[in-house]
One Martini backbone bead per residue (centre of mass of N, CA, C, O) as a GRO file, in nm:
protein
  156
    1UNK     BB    1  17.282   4.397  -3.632
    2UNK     BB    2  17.029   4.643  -3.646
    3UNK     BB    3  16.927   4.925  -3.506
    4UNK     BB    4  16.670   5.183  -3.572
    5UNK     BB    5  16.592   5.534  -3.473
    6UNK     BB    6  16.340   5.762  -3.552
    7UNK     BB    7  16.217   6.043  -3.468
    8UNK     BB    8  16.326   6.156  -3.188
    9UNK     BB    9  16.240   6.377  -2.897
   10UNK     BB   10  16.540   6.507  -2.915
   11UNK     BB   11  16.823   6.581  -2.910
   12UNK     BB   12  17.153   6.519  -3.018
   13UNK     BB   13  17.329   6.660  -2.811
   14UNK     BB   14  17.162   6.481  -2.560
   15UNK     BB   15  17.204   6.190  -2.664
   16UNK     BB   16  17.532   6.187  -2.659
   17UNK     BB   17  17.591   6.174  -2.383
   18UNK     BB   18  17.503   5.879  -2.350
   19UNK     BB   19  17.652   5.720  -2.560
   20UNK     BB   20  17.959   5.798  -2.496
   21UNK     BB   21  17.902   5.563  -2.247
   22UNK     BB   22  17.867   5.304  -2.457
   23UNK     BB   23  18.124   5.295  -2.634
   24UNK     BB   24  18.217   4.957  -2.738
   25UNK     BB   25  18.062   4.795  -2.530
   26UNK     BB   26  17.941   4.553  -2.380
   27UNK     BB   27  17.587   4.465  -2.352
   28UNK     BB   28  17.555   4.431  -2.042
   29UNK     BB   29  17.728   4.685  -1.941
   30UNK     BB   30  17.519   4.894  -2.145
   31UNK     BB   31  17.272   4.784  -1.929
   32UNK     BB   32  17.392   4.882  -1.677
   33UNK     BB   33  17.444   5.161  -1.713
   34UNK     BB   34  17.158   5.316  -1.815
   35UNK     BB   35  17.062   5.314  -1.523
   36UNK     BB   36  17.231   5.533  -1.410
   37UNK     BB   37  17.156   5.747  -1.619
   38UNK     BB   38  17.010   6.073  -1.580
   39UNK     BB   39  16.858   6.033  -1.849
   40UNK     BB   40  16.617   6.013  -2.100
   41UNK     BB   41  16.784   5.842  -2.350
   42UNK     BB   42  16.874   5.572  -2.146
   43UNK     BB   43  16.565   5.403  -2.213
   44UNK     BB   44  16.551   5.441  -2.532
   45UNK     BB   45  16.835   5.259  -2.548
   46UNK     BB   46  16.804   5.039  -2.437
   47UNK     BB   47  16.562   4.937  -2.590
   48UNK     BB   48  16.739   4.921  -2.867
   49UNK     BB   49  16.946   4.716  -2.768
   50UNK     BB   50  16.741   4.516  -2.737
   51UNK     BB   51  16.645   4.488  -3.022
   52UNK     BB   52  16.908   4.421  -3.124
   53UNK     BB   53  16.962   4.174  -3.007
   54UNK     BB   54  16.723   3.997  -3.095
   55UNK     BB   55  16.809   4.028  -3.381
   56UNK     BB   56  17.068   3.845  -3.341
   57UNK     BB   57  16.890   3.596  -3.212
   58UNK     BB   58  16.707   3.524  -3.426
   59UNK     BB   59  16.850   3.566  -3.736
   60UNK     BB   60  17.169   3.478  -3.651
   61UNK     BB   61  17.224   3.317  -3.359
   62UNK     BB   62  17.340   3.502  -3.131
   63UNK     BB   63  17.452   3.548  -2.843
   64UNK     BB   64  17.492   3.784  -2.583
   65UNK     BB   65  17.768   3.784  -2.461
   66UNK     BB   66  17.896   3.839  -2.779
   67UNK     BB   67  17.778   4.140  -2.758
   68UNK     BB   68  17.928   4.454  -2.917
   69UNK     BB   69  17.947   4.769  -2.958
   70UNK     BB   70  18.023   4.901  -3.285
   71UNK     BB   71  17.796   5.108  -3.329
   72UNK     BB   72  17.683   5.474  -3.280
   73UNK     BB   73  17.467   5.688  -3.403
   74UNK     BB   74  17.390   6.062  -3.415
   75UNK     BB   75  17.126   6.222  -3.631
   76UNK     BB   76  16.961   6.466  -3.767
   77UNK     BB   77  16.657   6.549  -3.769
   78UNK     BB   78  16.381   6.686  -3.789
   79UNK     BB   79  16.247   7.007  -3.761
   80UNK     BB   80  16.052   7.171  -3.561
   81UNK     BB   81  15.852   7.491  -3.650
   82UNK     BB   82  15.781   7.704  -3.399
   83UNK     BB   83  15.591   7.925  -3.221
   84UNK     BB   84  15.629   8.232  -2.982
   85UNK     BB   85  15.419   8.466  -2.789
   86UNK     BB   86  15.487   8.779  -2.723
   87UNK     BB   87  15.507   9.090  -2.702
   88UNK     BB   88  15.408   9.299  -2.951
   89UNK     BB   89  15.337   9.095  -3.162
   90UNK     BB   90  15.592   8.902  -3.100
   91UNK     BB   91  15.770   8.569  -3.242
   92UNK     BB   92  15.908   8.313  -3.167
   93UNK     BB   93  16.151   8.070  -3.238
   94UNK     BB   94  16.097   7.693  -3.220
   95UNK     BB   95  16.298   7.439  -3.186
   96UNK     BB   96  16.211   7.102  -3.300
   97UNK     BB   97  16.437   6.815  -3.227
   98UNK     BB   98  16.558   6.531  -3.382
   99UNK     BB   99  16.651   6.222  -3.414
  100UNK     BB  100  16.875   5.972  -3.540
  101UNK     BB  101  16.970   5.595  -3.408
  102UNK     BB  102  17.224   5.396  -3.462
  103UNK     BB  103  17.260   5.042  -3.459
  104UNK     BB  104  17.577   4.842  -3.405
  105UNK     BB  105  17.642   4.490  -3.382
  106UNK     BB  106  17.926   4.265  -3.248
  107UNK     BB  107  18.110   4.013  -3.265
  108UNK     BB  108  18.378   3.907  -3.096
  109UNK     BB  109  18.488   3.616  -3.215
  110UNK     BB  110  18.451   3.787  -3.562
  111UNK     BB  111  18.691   4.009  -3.457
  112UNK     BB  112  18.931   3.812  -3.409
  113UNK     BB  113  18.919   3.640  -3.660
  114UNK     BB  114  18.994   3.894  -3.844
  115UNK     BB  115  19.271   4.036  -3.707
  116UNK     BB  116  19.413   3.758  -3.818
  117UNK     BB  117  19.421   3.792  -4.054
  118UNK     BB  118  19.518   4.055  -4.110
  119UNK     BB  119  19.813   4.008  -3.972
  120UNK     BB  120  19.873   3.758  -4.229
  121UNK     BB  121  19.869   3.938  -4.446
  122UNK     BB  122  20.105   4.160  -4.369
  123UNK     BB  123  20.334   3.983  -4.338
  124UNK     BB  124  20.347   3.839  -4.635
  125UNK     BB  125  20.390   4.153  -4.732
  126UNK     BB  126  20.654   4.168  -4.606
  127UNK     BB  127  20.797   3.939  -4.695
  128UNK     BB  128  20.803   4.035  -5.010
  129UNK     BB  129  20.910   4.343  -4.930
  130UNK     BB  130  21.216   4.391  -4.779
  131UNK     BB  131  21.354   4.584  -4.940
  132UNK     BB  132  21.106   4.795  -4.967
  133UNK     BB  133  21.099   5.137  -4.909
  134UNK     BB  134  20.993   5.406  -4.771
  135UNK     BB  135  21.078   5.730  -4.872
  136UNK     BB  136  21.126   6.081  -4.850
  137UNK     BB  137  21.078   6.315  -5.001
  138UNK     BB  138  21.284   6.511  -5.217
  139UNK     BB  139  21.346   6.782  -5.291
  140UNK     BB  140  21.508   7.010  -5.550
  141UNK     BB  141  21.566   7.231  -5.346
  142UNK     BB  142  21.736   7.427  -5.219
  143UNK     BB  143  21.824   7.632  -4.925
  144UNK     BB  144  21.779   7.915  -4.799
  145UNK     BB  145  22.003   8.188  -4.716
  146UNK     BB  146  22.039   8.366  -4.430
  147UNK     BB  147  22.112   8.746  -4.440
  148UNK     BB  148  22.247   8.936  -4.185
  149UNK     BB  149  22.210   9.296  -4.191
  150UNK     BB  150  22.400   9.537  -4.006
  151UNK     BB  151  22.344   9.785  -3.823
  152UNK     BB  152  22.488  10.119  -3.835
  153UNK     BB  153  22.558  10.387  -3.625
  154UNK     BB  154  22.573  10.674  -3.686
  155UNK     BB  155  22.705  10.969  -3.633
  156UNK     BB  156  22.666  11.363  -3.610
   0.00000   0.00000   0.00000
């Protein structure tokens, strides 16, 4: 249930102020939260959003309901190396930057019932280890006295 969108036309600094207002986030939340954030990359991540939904109910035949952004980030994709002519004859230039967004959906579901698992898989394993305890190393060097030497002030 992955859906990634490469070469996106805006910096990743950018497309991240977005991203990190729905991570974690149920899909019905983070599709209502995206109307309201008056950025550019909020229509671009909404369209990511459904197109994972989509391919989640298509090819896994998972609910929309039961589906939440477990994983979401931002990497830098390729820059475009532009010049700007400035006045005697020099150039500066101009970086646009692309993003790459990878989009991975999670089922409530089958995270809940992953979490019970590994719960009873650590139990079964303290019961079997009740005595062995982890004890912090102890180095065999004694600690070093120090001894401070007071200055006596003589006349003259």
């Amino acid at each position: 249930m992955k859906a990634t969108l490469n070469q996106y036309r805006q910096s990743p600094r950018k497309v991240r102020l977005v991203i990190n207002s729905i991570r974690g986030k149920s899909v019905e939340r983070a599709l209502a939260e995206l109307k309201f954030i008056p950025k550019r990359a909020s229509g671009t991540i909404e369209k990511l959003i459904k197109s994972a939904v989509s391919n989640a109910e298509t090819n896994s035949g998972k609910a929309k309901e039961n589906l939440f952004i477990k994983e979401i980030r931002v990497d830098e994709g390729v820059t475009l190396k532009r010049m700007m002519p400035m006045s005697k004859g020099r150039a500066f230039r101009i970086n646009k930057r692309t993003s790459h967004i990878t989009l991975e959906l999670g089922d409530k579901q089958e995270s809940k019932k992953t979490n019970k698992q590994e719960s009873k898989k650590t139990t079964k394993q303290d019961k079997k280890n009740k005595d062995v305890k982890d004890l912090p190393v102890k180095s065999e060097k004694k600690p070093t006295k120090v001894v401070k030497k007071e200055k006596v002030l003589k006349k003259k």
